[in-house]
C-alpha positions as CSV (number, residue, x, y, z in Angstrom):
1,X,6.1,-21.5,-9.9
2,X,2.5,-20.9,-8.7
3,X,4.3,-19.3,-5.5
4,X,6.1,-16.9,-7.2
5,X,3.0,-15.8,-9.4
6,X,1.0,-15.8,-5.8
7,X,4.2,-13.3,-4.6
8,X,3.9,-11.0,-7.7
9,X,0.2,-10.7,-7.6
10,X,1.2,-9.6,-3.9
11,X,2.9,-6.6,-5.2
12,X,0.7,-5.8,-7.4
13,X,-2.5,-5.8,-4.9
14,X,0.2,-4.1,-2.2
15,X,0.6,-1.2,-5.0
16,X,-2.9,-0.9,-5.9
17,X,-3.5,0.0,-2.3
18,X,-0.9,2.6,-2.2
19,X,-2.9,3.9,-4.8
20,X,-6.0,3.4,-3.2
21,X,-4.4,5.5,0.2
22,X,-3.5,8.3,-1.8
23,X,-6.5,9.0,-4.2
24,X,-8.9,7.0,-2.7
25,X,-10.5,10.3,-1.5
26,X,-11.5,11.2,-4.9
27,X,-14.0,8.3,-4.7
28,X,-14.8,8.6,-0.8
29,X,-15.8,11.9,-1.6
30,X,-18.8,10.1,-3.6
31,X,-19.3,6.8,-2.5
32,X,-19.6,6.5,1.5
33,X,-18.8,2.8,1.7
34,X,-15.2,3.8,-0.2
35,X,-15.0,6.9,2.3
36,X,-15.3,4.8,5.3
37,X,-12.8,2.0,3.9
38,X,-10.3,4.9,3.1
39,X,-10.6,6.9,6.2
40,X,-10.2,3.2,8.2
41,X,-7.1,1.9,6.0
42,X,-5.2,5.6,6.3
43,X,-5.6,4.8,10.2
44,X,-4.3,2.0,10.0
45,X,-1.3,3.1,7.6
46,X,-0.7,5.8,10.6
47,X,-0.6,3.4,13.2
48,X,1.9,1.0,11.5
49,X,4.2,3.8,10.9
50,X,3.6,4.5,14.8
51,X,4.3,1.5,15.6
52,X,7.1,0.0,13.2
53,X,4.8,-2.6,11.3
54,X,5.1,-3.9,8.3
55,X,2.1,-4.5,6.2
56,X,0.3,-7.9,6.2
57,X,1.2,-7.8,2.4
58,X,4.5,-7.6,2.8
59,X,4.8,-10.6,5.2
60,X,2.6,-12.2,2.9
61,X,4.9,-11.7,0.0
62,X,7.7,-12.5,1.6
63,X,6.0,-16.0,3.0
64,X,4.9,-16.8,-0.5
65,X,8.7,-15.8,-1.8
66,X,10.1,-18.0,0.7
67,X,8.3,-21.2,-0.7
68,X,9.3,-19.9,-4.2
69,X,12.4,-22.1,-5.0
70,X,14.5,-19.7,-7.5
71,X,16.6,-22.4,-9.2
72,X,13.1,-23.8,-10.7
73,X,11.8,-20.7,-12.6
74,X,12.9,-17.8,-14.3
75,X,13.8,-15.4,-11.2
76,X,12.5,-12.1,-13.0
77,X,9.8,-10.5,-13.5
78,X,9.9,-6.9,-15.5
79,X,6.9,-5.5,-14.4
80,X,6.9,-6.8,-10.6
81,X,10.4,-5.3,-10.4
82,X,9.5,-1.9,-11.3
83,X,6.2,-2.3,-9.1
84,X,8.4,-3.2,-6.4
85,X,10.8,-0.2,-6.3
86,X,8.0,2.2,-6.0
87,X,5.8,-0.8,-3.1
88,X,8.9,-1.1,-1.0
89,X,10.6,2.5,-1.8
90,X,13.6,3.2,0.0
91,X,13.4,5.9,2.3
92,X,13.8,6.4,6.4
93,X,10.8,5.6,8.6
94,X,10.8,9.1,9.9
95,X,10.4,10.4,6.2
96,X,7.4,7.4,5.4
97,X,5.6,8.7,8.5
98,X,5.5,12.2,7.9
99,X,4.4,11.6,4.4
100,X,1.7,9.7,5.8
101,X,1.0,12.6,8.0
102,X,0.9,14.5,5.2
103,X,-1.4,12.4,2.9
104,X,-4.1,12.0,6.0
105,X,-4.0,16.1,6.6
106,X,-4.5,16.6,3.0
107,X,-7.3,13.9,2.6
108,X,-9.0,15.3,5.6
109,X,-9.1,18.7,3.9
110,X,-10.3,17.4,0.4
111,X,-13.3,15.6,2.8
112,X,-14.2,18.6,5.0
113,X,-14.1,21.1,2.0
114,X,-16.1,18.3,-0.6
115,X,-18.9,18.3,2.1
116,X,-18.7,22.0,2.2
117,X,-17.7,22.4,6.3
């Protein structure tokens, strides 16, 4: 059982930094510590698309769901399943990458224009 918890506390970190990549700039824009953390993790978000890696949260998850024997525990979990769908969306690597494009040339913007360059 405490495997599976460990797994759904997985996605649940894993989504938190989804939300962290996309409007952590609203923060970085303030703080310089969060600014440097963001810019850093949406480079490293580019280079895993570049490269075809999967986050270390997701082999984490999958490690921890792996020890998770199903036939002792209830196998659902409402929230996590939701969570989930939106961590692990489906869509082609070609459309994730460009997203990501997309999300680093607008946070650069929102940077540049809050420091007034």
């Amino acid at each position: 059982m405490s495997y599976k918890v460990a797994a759904d506390f997985v996605v649940l970190v894993h989504f938190l930094w989804i939300v962290f990549l996309i409007s952590g700039v609203f923060i970085g824009r303030k703080v310089r510590s969060v600014k440097i953390l963001h810019i850093a993790a949406l480079g490293f978000a580019v280079i895993m698309q570049i490269f075809g890696w999967y986050c270390p949260l997701t082999h984490l998850e999958f490690w921890l769901r792996q020890r998770h024997d199903p036939a002792l525990a209830y196998s659902g979990s409402f929230i996590i399943h939701y969570v989930e769908k939106i961590v692990y969306i489906q869509l082609s690597p070609v459309i994730i990458f460009v997203l990501t494009l997309i999300l680093v040339v607008m946070t650069t913007y929102i940077y540049f224009k809050g420091n007034g360059k």
